[in-house]
PDB file with SEQRES, HELIX, SHEET and CRYST1 records, atoms N, CA, C and O in Angstrom:
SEQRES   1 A   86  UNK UNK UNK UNK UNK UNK UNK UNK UNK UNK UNK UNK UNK          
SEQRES   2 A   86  UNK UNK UNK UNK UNK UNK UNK UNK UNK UNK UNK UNK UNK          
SEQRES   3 A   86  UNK UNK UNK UNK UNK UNK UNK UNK UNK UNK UNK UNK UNK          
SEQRES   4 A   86  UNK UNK UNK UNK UNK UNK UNK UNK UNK UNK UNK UNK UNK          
SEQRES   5 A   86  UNK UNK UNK UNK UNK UNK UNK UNK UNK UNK UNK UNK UNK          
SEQRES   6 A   86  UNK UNK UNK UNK UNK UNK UNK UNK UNK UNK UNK UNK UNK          
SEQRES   7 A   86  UNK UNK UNK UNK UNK UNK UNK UNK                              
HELIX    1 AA1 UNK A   58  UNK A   60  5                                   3    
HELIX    2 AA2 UNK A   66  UNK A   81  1                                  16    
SHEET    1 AA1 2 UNK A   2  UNK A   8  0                                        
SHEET    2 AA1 2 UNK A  12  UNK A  17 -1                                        
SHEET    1 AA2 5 UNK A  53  UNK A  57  0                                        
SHEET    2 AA2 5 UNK A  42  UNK A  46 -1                                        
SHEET    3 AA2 5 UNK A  31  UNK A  35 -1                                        
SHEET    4 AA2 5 UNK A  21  UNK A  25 -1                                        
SHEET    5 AA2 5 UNK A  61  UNK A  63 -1                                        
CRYST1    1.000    1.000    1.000  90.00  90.00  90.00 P 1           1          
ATOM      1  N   UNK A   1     228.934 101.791 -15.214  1.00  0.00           N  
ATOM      2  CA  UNK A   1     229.916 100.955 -15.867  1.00  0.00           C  
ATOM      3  C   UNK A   1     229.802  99.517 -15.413  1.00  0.00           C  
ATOM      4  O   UNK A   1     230.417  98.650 -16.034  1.00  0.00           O  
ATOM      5  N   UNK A   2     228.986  99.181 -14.272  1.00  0.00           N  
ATOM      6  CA  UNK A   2     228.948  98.307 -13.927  1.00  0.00           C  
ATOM      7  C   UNK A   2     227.532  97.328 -14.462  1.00  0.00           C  
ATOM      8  O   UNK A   2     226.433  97.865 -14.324  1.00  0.00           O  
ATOM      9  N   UNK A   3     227.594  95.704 -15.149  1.00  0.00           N  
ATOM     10  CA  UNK A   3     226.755  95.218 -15.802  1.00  0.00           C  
ATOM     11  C   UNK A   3     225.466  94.405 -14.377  1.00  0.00           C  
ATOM     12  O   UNK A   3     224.243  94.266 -14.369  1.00  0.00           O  
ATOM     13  N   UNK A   4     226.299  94.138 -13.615  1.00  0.00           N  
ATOM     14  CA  UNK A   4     225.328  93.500 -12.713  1.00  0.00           C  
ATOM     15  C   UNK A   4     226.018  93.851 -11.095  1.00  0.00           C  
ATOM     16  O   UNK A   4     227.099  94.438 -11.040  1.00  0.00           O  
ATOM     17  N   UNK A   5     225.497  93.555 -10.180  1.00  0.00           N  
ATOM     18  CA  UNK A   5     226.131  93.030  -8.633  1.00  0.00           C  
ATOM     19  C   UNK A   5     225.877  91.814  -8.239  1.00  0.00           C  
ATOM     20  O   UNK A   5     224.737  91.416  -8.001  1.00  0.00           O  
ATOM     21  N   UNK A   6     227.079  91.009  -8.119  1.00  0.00           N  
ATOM     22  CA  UNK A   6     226.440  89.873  -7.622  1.00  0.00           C  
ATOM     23  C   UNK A   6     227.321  89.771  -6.411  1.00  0.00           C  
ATOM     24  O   UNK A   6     228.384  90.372  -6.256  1.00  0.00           O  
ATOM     25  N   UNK A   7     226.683  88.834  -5.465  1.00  0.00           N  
ATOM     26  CA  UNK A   7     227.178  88.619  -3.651  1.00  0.00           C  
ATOM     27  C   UNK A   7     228.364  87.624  -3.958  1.00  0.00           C  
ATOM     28  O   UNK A   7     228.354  86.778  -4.852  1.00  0.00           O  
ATOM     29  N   UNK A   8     229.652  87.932  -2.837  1.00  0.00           N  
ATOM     30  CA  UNK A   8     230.395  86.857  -3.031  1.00  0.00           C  
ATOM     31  C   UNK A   8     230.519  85.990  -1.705  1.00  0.00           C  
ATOM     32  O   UNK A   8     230.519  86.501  -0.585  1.00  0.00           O  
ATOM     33  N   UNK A   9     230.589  85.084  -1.866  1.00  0.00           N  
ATOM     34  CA  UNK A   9     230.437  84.403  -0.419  1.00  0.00           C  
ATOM     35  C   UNK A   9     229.408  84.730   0.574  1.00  0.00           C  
ATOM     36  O   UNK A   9     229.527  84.299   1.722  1.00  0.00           O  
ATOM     37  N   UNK A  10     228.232  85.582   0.170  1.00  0.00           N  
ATOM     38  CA  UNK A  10     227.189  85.589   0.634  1.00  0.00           C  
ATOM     39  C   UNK A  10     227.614  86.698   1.530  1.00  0.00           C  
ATOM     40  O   UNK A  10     226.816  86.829   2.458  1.00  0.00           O  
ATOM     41  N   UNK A  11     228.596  87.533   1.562  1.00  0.00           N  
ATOM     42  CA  UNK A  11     228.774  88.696   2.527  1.00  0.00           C  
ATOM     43  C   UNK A  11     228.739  89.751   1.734  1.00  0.00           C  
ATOM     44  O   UNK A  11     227.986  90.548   2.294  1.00  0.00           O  
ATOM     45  N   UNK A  12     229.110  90.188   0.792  1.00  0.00           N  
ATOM     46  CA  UNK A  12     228.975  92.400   0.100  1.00  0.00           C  
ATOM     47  C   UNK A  12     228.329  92.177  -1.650  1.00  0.00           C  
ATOM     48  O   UNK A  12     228.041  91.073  -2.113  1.00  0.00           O  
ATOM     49  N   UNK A  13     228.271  92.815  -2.015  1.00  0.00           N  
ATOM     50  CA  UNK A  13     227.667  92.401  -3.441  1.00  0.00           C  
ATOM     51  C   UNK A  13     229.492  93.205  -4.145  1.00  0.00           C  
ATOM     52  O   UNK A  13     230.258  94.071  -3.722  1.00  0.00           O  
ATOM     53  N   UNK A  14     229.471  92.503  -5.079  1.00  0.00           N  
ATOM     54  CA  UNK A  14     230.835  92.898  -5.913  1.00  0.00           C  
ATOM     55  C   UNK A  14     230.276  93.590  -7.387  1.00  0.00           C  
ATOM     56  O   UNK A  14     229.588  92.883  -8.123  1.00  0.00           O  
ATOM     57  N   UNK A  15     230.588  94.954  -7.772  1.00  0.00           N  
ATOM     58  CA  UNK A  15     229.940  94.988  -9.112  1.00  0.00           C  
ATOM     59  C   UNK A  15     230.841  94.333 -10.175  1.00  0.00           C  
ATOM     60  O   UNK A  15     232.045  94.462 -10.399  1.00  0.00           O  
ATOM     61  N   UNK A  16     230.214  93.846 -10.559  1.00  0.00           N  
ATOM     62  CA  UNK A  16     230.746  93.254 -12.372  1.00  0.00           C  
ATOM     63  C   UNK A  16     230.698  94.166 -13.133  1.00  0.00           C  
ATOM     64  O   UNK A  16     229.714  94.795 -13.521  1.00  0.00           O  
ATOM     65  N   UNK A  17     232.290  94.336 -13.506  1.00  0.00           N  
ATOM     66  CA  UNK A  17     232.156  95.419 -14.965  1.00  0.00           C  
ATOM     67  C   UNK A  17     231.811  94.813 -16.193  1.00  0.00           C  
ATOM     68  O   UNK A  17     232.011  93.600 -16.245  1.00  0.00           O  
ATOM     69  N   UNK A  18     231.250  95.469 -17.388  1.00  0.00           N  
ATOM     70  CA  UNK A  18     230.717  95.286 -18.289  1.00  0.00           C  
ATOM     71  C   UNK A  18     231.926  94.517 -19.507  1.00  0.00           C  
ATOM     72  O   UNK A  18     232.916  95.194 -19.785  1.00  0.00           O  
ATOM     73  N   UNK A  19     231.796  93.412 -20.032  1.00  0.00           N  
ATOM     74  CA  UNK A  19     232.634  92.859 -21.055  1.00  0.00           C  
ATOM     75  C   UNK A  19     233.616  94.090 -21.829  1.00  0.00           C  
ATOM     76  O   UNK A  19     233.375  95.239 -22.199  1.00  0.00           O  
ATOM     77  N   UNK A  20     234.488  93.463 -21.851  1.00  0.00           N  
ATOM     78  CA  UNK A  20     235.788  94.935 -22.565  1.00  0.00           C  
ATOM     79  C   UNK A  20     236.236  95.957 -21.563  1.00  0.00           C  
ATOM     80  O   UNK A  20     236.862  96.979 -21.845  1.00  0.00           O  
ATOM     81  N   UNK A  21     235.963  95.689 -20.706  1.00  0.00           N  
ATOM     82  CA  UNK A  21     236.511  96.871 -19.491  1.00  0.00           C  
ATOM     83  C   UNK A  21     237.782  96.730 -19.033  1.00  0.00           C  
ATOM     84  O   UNK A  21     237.877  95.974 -18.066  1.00  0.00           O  
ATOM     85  N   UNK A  22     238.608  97.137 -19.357  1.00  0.00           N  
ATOM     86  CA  UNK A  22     240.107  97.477 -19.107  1.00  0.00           C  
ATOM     87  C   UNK A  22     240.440  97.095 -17.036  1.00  0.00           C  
ATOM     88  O   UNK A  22     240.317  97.787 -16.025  1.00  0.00           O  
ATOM     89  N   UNK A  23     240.751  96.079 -17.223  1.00  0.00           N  
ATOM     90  CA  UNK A  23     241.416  96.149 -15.277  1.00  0.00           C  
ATOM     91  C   UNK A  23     242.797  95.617 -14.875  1.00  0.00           C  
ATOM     92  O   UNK A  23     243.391  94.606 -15.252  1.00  0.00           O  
ATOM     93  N   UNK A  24     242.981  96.128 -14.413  1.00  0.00           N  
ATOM     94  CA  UNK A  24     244.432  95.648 -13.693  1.00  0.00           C  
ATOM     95  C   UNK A  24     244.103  94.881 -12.400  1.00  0.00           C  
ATOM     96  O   UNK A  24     243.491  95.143 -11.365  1.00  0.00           O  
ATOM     97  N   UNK A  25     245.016  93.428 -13.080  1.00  0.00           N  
ATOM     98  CA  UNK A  25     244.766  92.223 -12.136  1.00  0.00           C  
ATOM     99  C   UNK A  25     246.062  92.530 -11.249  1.00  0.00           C  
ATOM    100  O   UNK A  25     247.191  92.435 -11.731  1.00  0.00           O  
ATOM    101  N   UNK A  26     245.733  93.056  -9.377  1.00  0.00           N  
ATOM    102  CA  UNK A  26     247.259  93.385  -8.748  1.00  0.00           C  
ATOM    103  C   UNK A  26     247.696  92.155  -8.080  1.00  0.00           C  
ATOM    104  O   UNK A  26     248.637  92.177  -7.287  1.00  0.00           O  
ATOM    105  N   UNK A  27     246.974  90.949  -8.403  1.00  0.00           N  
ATOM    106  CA  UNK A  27     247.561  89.310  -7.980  1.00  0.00           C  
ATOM    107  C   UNK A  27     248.301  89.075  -8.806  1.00  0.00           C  
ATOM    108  O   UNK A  27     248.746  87.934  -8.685  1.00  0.00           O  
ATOM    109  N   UNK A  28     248.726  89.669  -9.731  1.00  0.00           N  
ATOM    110  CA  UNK A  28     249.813  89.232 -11.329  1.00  0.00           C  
ATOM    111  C   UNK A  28     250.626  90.276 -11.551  1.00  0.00           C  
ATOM    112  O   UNK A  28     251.081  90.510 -12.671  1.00  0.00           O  
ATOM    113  N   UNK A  29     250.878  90.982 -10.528  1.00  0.00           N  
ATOM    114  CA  UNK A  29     251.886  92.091 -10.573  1.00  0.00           C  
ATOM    115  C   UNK A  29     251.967  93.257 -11.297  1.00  0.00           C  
ATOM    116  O   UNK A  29     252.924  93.922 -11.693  1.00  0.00           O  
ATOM    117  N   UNK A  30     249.766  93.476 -11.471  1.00  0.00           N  
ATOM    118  CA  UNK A  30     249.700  94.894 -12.021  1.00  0.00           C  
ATOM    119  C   UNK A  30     249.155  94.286 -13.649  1.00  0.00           C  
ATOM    120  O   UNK A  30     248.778  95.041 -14.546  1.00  0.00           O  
ATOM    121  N   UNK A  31     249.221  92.789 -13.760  1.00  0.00           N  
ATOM    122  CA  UNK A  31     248.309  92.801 -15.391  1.00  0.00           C  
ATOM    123  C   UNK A  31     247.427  93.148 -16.206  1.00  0.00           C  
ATOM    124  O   UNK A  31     246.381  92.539 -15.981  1.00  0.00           O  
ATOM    125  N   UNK A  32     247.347  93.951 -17.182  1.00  0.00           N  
ATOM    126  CA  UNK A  32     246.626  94.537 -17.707  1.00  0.00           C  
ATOM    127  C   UNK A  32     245.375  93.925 -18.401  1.00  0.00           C  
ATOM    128  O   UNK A  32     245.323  94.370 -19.547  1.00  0.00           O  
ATOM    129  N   UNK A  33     244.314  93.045 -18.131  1.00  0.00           N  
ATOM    130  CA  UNK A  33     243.851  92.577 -19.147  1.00  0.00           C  
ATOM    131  C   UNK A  33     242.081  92.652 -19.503  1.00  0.00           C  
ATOM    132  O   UNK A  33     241.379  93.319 -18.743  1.00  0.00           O  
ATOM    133  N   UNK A  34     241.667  92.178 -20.282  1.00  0.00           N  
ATOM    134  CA  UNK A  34     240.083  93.201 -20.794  1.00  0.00           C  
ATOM    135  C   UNK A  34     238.792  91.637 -20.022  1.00  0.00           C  
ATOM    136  O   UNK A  34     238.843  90.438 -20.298  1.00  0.00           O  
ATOM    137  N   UNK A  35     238.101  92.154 -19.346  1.00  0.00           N  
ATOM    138  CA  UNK A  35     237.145  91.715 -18.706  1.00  0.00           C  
ATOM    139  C   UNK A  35     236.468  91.203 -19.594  1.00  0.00           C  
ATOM    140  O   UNK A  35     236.000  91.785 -20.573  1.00  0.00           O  
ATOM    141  N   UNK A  36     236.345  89.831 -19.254  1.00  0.00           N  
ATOM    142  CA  UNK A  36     235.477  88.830 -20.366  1.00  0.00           C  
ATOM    143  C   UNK A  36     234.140  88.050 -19.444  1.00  0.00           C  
ATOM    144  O   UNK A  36     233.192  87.532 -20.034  1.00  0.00           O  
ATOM    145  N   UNK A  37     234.226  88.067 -18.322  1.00  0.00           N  
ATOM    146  CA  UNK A  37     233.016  87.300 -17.537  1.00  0.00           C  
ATOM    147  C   UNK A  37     233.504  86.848 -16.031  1.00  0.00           C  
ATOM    148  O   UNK A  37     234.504  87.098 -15.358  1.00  0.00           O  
ATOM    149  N   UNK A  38     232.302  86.054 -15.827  1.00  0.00           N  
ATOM    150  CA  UNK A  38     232.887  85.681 -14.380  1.00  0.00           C  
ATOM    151  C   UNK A  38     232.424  83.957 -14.578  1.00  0.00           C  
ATOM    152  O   UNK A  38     231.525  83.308 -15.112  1.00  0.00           O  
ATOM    153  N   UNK A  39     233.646  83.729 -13.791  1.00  0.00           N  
ATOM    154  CA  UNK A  39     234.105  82.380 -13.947  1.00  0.00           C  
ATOM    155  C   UNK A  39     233.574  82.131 -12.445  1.00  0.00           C  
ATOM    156  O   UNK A  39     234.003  82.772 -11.486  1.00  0.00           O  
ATOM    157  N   UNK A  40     232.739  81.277 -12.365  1.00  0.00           N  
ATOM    158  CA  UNK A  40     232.732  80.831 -11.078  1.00  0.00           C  
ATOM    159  C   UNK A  40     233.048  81.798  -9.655  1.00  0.00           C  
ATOM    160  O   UNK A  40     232.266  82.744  -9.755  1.00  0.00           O  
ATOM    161  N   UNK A  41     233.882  81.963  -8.346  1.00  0.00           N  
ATOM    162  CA  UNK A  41     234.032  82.566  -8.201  1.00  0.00           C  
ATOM    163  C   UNK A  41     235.386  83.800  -8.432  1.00  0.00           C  
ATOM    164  O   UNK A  41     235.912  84.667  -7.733  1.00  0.00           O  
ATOM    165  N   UNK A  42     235.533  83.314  -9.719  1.00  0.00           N  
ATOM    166  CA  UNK A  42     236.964  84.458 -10.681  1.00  0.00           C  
ATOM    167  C   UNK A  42     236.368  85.337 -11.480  1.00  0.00           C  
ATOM    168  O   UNK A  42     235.172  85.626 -11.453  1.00  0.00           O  
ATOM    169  N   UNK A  43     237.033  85.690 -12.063  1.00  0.00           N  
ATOM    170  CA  UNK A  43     236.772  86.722 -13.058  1.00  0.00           C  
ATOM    171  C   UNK A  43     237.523  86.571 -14.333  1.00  0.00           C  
ATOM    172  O   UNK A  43     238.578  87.203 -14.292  1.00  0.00           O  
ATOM    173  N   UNK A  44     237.336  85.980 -15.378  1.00  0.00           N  
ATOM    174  CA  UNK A  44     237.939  86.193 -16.541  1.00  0.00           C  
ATOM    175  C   UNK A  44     238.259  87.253 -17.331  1.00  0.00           C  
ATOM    176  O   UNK A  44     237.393  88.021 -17.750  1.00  0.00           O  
ATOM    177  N   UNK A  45     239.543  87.386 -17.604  1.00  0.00           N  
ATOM    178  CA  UNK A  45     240.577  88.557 -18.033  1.00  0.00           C  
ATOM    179  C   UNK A  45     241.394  88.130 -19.577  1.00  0.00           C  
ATOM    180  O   UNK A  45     241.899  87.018 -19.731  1.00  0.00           O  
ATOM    181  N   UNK A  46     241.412  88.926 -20.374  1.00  0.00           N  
ATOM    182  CA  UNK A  46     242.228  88.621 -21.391  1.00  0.00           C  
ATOM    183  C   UNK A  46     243.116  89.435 -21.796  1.00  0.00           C  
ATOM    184  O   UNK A  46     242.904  90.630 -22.001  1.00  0.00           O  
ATOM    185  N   UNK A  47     244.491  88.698 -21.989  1.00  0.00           N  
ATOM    186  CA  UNK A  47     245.681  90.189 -22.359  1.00  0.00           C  
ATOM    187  C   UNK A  47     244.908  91.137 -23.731  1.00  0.00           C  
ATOM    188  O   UNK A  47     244.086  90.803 -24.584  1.00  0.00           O  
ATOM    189  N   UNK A  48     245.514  92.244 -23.491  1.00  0.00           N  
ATOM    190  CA  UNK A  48     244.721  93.055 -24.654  1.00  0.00           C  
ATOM    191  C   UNK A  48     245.271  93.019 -25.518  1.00  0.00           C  
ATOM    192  O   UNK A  48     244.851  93.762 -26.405  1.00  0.00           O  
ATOM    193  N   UNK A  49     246.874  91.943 -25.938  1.00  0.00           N  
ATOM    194  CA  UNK A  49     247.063  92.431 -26.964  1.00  0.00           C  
ATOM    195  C   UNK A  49     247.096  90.578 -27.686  1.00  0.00           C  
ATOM    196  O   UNK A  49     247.807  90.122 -28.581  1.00  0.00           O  
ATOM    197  N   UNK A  50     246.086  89.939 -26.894  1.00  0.00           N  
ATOM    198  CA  UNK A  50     245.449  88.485 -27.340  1.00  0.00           C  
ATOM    199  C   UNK A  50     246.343  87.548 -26.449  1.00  0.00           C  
ATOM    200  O   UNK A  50     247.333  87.744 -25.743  1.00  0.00           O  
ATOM    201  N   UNK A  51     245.742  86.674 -26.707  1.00  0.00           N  
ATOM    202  CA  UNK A  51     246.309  85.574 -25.842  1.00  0.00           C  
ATOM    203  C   UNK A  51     245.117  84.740 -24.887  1.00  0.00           C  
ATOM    204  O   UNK A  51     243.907  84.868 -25.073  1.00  0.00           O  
ATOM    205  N   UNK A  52     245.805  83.770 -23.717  1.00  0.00           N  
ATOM    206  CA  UNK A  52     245.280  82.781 -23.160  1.00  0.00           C  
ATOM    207  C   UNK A  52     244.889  84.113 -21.834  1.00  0.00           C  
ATOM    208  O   UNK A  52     245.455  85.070 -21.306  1.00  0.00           O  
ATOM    209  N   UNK A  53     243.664  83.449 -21.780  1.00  0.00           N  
ATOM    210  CA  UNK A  53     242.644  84.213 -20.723  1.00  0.00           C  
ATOM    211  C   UNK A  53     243.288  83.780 -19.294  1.00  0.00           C  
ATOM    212  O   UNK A  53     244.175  82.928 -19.244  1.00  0.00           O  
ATOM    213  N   UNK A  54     242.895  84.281 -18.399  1.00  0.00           N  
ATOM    214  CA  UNK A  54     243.210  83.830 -16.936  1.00  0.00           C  
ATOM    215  C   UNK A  54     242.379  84.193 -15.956  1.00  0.00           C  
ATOM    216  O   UNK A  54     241.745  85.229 -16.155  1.00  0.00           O  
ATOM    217  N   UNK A  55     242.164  83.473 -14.685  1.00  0.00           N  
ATOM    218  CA  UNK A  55     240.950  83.913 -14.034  1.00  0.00           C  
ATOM    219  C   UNK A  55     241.638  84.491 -13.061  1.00  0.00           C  
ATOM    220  O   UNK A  55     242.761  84.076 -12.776  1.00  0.00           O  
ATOM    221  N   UNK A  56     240.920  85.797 -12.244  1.00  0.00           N  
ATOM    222  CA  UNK A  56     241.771  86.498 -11.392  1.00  0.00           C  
ATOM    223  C   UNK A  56     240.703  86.743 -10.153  1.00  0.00           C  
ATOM    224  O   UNK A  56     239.530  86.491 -10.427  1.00  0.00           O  
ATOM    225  N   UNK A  57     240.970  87.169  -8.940  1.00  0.00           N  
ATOM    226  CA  UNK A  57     239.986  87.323  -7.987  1.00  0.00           C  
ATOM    227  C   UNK A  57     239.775  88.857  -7.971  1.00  0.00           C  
ATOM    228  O   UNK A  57     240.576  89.792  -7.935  1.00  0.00           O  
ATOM    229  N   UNK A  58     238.130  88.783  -8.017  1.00  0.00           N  
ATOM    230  CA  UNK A  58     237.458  89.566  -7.827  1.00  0.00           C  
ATOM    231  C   UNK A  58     238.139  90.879  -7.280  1.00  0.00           C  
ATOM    232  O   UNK A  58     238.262  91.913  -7.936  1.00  0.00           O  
ATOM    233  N   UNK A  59     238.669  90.643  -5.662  1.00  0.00           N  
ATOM    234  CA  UNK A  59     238.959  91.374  -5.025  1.00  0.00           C  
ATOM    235  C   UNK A  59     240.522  92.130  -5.339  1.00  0.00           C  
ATOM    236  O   UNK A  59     240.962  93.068  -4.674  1.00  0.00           O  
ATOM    237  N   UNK A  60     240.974  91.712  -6.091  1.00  0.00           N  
ATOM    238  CA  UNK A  60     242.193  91.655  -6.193  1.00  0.00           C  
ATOM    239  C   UNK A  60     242.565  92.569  -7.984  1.00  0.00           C  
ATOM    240  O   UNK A  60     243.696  92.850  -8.379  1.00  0.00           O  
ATOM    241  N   UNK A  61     241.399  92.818  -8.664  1.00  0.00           N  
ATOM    242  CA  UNK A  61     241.210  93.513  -9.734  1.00  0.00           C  
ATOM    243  C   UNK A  61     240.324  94.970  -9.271  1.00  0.00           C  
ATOM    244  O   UNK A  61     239.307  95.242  -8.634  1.00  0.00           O  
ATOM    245  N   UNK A  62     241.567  95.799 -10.137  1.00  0.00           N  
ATOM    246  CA  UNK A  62     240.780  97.212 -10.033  1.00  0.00           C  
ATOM    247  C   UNK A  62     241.037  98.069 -11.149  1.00  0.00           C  
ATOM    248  O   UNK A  62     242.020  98.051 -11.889  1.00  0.00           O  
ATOM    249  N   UNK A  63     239.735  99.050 -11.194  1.00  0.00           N  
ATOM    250  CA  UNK A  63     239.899 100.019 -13.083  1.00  0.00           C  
ATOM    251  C   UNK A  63     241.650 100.290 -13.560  1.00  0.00           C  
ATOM    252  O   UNK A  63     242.450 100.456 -12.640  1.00  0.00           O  
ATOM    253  N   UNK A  64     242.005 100.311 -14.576  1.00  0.00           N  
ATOM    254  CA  UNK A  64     242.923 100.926 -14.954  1.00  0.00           C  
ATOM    255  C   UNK A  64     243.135 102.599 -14.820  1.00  0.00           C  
ATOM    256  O   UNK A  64     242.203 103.402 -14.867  1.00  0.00           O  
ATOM    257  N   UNK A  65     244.346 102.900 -14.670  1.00  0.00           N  
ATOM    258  CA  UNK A  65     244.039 104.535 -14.688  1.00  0.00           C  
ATOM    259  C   UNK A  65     243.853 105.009 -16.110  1.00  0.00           C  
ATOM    260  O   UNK A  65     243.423 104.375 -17.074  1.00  0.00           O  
ATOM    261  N   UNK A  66     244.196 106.041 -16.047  1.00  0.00           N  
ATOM    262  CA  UNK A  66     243.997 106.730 -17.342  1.00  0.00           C  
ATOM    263  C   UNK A  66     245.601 106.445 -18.356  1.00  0.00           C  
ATOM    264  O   UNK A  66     245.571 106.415 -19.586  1.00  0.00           O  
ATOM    265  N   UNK A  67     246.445 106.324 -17.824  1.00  0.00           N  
ATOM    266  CA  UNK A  67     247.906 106.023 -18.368  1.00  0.00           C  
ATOM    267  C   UNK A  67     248.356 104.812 -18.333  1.00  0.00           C  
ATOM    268  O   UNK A  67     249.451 104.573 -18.842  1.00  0.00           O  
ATOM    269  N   UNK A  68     247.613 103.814 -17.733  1.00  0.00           N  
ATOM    270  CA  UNK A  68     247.579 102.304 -17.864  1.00  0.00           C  
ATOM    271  C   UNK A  68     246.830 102.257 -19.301  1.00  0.00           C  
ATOM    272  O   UNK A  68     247.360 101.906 -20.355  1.00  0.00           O  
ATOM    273  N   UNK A  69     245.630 102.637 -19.148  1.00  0.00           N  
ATOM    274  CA  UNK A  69     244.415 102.676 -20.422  1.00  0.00           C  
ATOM    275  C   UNK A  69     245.307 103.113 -21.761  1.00  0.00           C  
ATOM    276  O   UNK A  69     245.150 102.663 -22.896  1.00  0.00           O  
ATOM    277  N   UNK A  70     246.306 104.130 -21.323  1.00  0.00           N  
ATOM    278  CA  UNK A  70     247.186 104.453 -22.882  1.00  0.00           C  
ATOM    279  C   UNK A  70     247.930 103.769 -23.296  1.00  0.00           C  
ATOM    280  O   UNK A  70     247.953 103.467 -24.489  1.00  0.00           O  
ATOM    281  N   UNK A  71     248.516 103.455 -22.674  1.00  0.00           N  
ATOM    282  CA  UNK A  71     249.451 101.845 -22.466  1.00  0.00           C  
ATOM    283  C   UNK A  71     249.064 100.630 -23.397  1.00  0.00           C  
ATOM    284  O   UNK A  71     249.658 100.290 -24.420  1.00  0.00           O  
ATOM    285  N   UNK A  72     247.922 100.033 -22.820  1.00  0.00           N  
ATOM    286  CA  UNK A  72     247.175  99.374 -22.764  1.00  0.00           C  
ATOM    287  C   UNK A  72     246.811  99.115 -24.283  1.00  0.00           C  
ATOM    288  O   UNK A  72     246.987  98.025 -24.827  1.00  0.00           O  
ATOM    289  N   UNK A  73     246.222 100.365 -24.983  1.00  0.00           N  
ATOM    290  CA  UNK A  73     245.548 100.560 -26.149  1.00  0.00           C  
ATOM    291  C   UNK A  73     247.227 100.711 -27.050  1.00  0.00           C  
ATOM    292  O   UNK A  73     247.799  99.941 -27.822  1.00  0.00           O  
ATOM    293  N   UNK A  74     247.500 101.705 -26.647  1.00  0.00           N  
ATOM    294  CA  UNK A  74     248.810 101.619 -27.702  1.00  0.00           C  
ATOM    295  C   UNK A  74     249.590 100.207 -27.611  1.00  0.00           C  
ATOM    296  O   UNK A  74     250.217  99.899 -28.624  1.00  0.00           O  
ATOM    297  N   UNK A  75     249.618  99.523 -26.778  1.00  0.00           N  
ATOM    298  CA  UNK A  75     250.081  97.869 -27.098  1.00  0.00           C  
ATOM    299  C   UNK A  75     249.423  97.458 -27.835  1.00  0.00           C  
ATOM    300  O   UNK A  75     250.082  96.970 -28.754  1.00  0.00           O  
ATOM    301  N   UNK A  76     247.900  97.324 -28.034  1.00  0.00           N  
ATOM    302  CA  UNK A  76     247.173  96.838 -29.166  1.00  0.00           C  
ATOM    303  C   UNK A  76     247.192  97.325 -30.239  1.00  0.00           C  
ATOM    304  O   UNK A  76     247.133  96.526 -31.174  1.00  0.00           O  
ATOM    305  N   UNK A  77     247.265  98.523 -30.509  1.00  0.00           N  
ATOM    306  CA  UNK A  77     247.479  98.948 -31.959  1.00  0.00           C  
ATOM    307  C   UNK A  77     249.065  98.300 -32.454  1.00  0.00           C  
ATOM    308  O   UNK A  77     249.028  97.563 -33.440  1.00  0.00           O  
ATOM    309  N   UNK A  78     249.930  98.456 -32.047  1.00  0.00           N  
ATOM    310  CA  UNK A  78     251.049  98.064 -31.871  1.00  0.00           C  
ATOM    311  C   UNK A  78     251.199  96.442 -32.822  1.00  0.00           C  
ATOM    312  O   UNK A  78     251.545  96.020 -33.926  1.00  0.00           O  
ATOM    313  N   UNK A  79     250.652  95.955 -31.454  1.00  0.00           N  
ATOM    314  CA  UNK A  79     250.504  94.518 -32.048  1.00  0.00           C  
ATOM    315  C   UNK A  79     249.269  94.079 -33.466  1.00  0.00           C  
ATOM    316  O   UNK A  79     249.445  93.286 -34.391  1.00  0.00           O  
ATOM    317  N   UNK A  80     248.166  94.861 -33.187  1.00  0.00           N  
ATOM    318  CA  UNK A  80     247.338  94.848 -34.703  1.00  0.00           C  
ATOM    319  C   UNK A  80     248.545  95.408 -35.655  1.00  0.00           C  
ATOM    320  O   UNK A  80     248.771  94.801 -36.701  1.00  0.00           O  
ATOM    321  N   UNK A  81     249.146  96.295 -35.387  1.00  0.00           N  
ATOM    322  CA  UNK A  81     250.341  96.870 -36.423  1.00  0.00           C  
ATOM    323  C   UNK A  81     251.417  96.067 -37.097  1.00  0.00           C  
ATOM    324  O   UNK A  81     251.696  96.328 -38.267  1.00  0.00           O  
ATOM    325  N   UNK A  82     251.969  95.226 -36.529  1.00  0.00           N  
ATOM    326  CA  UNK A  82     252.971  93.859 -37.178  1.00  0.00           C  
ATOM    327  C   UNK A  82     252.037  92.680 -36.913  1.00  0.00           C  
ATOM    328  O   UNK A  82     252.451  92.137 -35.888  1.00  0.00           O  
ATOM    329  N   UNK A  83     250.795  91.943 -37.451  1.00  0.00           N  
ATOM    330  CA  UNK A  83     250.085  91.268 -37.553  1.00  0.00           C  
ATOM    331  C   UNK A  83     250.034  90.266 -36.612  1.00  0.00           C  
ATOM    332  O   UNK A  83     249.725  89.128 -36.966  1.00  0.00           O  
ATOM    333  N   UNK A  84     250.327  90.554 -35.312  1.00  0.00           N  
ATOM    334  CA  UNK A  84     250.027  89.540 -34.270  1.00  0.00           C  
ATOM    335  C   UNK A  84     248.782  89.287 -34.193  1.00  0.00           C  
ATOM    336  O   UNK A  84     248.031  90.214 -34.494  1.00  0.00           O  
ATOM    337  N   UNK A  85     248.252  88.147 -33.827  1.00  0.00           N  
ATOM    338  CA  UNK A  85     246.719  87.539 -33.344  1.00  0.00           C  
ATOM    339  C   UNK A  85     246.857  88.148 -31.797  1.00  0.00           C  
ATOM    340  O   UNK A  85     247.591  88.023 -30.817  1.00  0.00           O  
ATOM    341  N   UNK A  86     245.133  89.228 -32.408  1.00  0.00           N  
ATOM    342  CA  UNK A  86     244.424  89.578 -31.092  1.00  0.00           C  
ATOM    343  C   UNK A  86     243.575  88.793 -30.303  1.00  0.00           C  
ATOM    344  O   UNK A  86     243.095  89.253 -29.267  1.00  0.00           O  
TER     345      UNK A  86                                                      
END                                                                             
């Protein structure tokens, strides 16, 4: 699941998940949002159900569970459902 490893600060290699990968940012109190790249040393995140991206630390993002992931997806259908911009 992971697209590359790259070193951070020159001490552990961090894997990079692959674009669209569901993570919960726990520096934002558990935010749900879909892995878009890496920003410098951040990580770019986007709410899943659209919106303004935000960069989050590496260390500080981890997979969604399986009931976050339902969550997650049923907010987007949701919002595709009364025509909000994804």
């Amino acid at each position: 699941m992971c697209a590359q490893d790259v070193p951070t600060d020159g001490q552990e290699l961090v894997h990079v998940p692959l674009p669209g990968t569901l993570l919960v940012d726990t520096g934002r109190g558990g935010r749900v949002g879909e892995f878009r790249g890496v920003a410098g040393p951040y990580w770019s995140l986007r709410p899943v159900c659209g919106g303004q991206e935000w960069e989050a630390e590496p260390q500080r993002v981890r997979p969604v569970t399986p009931i976050e992931r339902l969550s997650a997806e049923n907010a987007r259908q949701n919002a595709r459902s009364r025509g909000d911009m994804l």
